[in-house]
N, C-alpha and C positions, 0 to 999 in steps of 0.2 A: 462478423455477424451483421447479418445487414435485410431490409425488409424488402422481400418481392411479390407482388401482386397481394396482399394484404399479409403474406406469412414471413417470420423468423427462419433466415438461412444461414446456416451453420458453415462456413468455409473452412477448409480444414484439406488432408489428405487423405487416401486408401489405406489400408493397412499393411497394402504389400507396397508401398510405396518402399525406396528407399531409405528417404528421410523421416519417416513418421516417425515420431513422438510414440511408443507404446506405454512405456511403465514410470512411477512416479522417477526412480532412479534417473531414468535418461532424460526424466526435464530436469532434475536437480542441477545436472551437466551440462545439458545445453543452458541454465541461466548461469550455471561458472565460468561457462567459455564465453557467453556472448557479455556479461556482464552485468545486465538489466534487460526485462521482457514484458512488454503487457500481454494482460488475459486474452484480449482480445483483435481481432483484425483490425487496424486502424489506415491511416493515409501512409503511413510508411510498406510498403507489399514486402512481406515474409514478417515482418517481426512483431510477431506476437505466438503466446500459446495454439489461438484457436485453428492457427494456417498448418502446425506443422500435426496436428492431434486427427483422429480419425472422426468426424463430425457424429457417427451414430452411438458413439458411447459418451459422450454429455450428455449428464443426467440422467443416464441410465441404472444409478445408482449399484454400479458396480465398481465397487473401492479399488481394484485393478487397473483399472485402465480409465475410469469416468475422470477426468481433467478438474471437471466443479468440486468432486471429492478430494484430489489433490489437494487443493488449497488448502484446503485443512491443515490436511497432513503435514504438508510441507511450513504453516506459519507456525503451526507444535512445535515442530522439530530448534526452530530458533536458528538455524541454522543460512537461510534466504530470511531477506525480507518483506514483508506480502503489505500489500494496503491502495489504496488507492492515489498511486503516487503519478499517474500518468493521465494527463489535460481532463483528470477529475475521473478517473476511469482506473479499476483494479489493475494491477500485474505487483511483477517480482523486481527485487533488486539485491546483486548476492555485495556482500558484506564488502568486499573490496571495492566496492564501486557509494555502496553507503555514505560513506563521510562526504563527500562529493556532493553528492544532493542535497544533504543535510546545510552543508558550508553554502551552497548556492541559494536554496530555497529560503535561509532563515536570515538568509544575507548577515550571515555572521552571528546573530541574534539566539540565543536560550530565552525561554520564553520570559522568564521576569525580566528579564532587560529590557526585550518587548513589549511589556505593559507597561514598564518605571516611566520606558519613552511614549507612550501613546499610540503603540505601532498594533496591539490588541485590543480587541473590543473586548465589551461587557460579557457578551456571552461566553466568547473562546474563556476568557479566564471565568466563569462558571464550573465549565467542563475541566478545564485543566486543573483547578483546585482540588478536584477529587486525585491528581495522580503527584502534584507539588506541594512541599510545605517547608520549609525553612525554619533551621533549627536556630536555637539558642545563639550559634557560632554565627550564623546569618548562610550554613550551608544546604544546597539543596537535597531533600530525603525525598526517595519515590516511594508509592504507595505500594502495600503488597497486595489489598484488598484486588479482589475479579472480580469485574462486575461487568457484570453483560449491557452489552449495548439499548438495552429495551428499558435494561432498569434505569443506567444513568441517565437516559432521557425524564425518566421520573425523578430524578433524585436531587436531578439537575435545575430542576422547576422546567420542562420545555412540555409544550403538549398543549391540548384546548382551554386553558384558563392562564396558560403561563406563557415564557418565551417561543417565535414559531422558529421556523424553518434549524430544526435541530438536523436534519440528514446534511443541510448544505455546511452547518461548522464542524461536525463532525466530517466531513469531507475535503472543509478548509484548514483544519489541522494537520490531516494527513498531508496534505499537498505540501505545507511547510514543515512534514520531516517533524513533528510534535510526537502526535501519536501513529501508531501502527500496529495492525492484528496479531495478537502474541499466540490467540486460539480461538475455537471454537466450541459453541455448548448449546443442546438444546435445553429449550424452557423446562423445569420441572413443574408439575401439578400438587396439587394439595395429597393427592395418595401418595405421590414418592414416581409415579412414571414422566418419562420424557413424553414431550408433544412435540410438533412444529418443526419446520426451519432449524437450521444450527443460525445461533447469534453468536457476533463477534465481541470476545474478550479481549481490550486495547491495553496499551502500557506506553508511556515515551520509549523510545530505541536507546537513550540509557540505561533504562530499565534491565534490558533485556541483554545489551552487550557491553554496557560499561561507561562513563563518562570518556574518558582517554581513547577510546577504540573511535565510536561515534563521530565525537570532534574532532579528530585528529587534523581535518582538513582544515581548522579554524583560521590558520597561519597562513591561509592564500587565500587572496580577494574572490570573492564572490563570482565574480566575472569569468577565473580565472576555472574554476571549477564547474562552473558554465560551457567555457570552451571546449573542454576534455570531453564533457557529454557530448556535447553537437561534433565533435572530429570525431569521437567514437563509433558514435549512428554512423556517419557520414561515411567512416571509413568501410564497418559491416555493407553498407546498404550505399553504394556511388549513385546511384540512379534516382534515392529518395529526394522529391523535391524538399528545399531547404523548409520552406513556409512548415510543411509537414509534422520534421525535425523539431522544430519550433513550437508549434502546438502542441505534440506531445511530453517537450522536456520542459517548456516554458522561455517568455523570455529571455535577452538576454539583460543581466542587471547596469 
């Protein structure tokens, strides 16, 4: 997506293209086979949703084939995992390739290890207390509570009299493999009807696939799971400049 003479262009394919993207099913498969996908077009050329999708049906709100309604669908299912894990930007990562990011981005790190040492701020552990709490045994319990993303902002103290820039830690969460979209829900009103926007309901990716599953990749260095991404890109895409590669997965630890 990128701006031309003041407007938003949508890059993407034809529908009779060969490669197109049509129904939610064959992105679920294209991000099984390719491993990990962001939403959108970035410096790496093909690898994202929006190049291989037909650009007139985003946001078209037709649940067939509209890619923005995907998202939903597909962070429900639990099945991918969806959030904004790419140089601060939405896509997918399917579960085999999970632990990997996870083991890279947290540099080894569960988040209370992360705060014991000083490596979280005040705010991240605001937010994250709504979803951590350690029991009697000193083990970690996740929360079953949803709460949508507009309320924890509230709940969290962030907003005009409280902490600011709550989109950037929620943001800096995701990017360290913490939190990740489990669903979506729009706002209800005092009568009982939907309004608005769908907002996102977050959980940690323990939450949702298990402690053992998640971390599996705990047992190799940081760097090392690092590597695998960047030869992975590297391998799909020969031609993507490295710098690119880079930006998008992060650097190297």
């Amino acid at each position: 997506m990128s701006v031309e003479n003041g407007e938003w262009v949508m890059k993407g394919v034809s529908s009779r293209h060969p490669e197109c993207i049509h129904t939610i099913e064959e992105l679920e498969e294209y991000i099984e086979r390719v491993g990990f996908l962001p939403l959108f077009a970035n410096g790496v050329e093909g690898f994202s949703v929006e190049e291989w999708t037909d650009p007139k049906y985003w946001w078209s709100d037709n649940a067939l084939r509209d890619p923005w309604i995907w998202r939903e669908q597909i962070s429900r299912k639990h099945k991918i995992a969806y959030g904004k894990f790419f140089d601060k930007k939405a896509g997918y990562i399917s579960l085999k390739w999970l632990p990997y990011f996870v083991n890279y981005r947290r540099d080894g790190y569960d988040f209370d290890a992360r705060w014991e040492d000083g490596l979280a701020n005040r705010r991240e552990k605001k937010i994250m207390d709504f979803y951590l709490r350690t029991d009697e045994d000193g083990d970690t319990l996740y929360s079953e509570e949803e709460i949508l993303s507009t309320d924890l902002k509230k709940r969290a103290g962030f907003g005009k009299e409280g902490d600011k820039n709550y989109p950037g830690i929620i943001t800096a969460l995701q990017m360290q493999m913490y939190l990740m979209t489990a669903d979506f829900r729009r706002r209800v009103n005092k009568k009982g009807d939907e309004y608005g926007m769908a907002v996102s309901i977050m959980f940690p990716p323990e939450k949702l696939w298990g402690y053992t599953k998640v971390c599996s990749a705990y047992d190799e260095k940081p760097a090392r799971s690092w590597q695998r991404l960047f030869d992975h890109v590297k391998e799909l895409y020969e031609e993507a400049d490295d710098n690119e590669i880079i930006k998008l997965i992060g650097k190297k630890p």
